[in-house]
N, C-alpha and C positions, 0 to 999 in steps of 0.2 A: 467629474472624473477627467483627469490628462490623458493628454495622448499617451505619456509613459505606463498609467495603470491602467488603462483601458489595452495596450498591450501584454501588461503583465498579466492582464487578468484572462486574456483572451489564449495566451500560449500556455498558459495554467490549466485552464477550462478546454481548450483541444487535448492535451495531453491527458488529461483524466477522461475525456471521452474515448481514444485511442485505446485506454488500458481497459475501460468500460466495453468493449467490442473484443479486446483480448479476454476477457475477462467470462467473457459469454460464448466464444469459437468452437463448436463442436469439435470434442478429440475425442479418437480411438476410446475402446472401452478398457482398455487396459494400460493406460494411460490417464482419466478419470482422478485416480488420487495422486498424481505427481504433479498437477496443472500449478502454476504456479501464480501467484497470488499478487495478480498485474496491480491492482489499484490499492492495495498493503506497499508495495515497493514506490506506486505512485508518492504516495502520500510520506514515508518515509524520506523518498529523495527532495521532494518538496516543503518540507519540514525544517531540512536540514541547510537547504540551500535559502529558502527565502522565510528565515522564522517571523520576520518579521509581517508576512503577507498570507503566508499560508499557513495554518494550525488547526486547533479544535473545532471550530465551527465550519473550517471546508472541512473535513473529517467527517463532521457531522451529515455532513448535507450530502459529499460522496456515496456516503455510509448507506442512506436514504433509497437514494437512486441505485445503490449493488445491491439493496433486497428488494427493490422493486422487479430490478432485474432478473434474480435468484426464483423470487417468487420464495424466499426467506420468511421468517416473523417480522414484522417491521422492527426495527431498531436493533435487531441483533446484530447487522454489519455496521451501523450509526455507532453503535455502544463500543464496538472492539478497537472500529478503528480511529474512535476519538481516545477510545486510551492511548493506542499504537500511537498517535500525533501526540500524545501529551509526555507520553517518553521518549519518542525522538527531540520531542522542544526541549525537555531536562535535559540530553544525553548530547546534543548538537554541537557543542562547543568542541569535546573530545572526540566526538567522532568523525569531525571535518579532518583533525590532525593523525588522525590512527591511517596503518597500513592498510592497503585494499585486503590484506586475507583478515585482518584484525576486524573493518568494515563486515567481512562478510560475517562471522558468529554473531556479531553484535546485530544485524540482521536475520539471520538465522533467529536467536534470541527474542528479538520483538516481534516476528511473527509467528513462532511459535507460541507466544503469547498472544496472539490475536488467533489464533486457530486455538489456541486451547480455552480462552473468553465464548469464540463461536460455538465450542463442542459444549460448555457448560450452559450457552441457551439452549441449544439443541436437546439435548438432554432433560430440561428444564421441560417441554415440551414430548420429552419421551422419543424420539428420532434420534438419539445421538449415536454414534461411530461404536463397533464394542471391541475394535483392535487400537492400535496406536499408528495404524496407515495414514488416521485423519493430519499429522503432523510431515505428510511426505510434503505436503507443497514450502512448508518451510527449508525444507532442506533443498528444493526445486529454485526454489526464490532467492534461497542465497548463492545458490550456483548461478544464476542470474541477475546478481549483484552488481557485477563488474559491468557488463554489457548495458544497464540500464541507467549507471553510475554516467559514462560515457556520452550514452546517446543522449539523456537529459542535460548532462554538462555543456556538450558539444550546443544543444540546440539554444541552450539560453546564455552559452558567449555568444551565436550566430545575432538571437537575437537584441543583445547587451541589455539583457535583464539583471538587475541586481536589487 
């Protein structure tokens, strides 16, 4: 491994640990179904910027570690958000060029796809959501688009990852 990907891999791997602690922060109870779906956005901005290093098997392996985390079915978060990577690696090319509000439905969009993959495990297992609240963090997560847009941009010109 180079110095350059032992870099990439390390600001990669902090950054999904940072969303991994977001991910798990105790919030108010009424608050609960608007959290917004830090390591879905991870993986998304990561997708799109580095297709070439980041994809389905970090997905996979994220995935792993958020139901560990969850205390989830195993592979229920493995399963949704290696889809979610596999339609941002389809979608990546257009999505780099589209507007920031255009960014944000198409965001919106793939995680509400991955929260509605989660609710069909869920389900599957008899626990699942009986309103359609379980879809507020996608709307949470695109209104935190732009911010997470930025602050990943920012950190991986800081650190000239490409």
């Amino acid at each position: 491994m180079t110095a350059g990907n032992a870099l990439v891999f390390t600001v990669v791997a902090f950054s999904f640990l940072v969303a991994a602690v977001l991910a798990v922060v105790p919030l108010p109870q009424w608050l609960l179904w608007a959290r917004p779906e830090w390591i879905a956005l991870f993986v998304i901005y990561w997708c799109i910027a580095l297709p070439h290093r980041v994809g389905i098997f970090t997905a996979l392996l994220v995935g792993l570690l958020l139901d560990a985390l969850e205390g989830a079915v195993l592979g229920q978060n493995a399963f949704s958000l290696s889809v979610l990577a596999l339609c941002s690696l389809l979608v990546y090319q257009r999505l780099r060029v589209f507007s920031l509000w255009q960014q944000c439905g198409v965001v919106f969009l793939l995680i509400g796809l991955h929260q509605l993959l989660g609710q069909w495990v869920q389900n599957l297992e008899g626990a699942g959501a009986r309103s359609l609240l379980f879809l507020m963090p996608a709307v949470s997560s695109a209104l935190l688009w732009p911010v997470i847009l930025h602050l990943l941009r920012g950190t991986r010109r800081y650190y000239r990852i490409s």
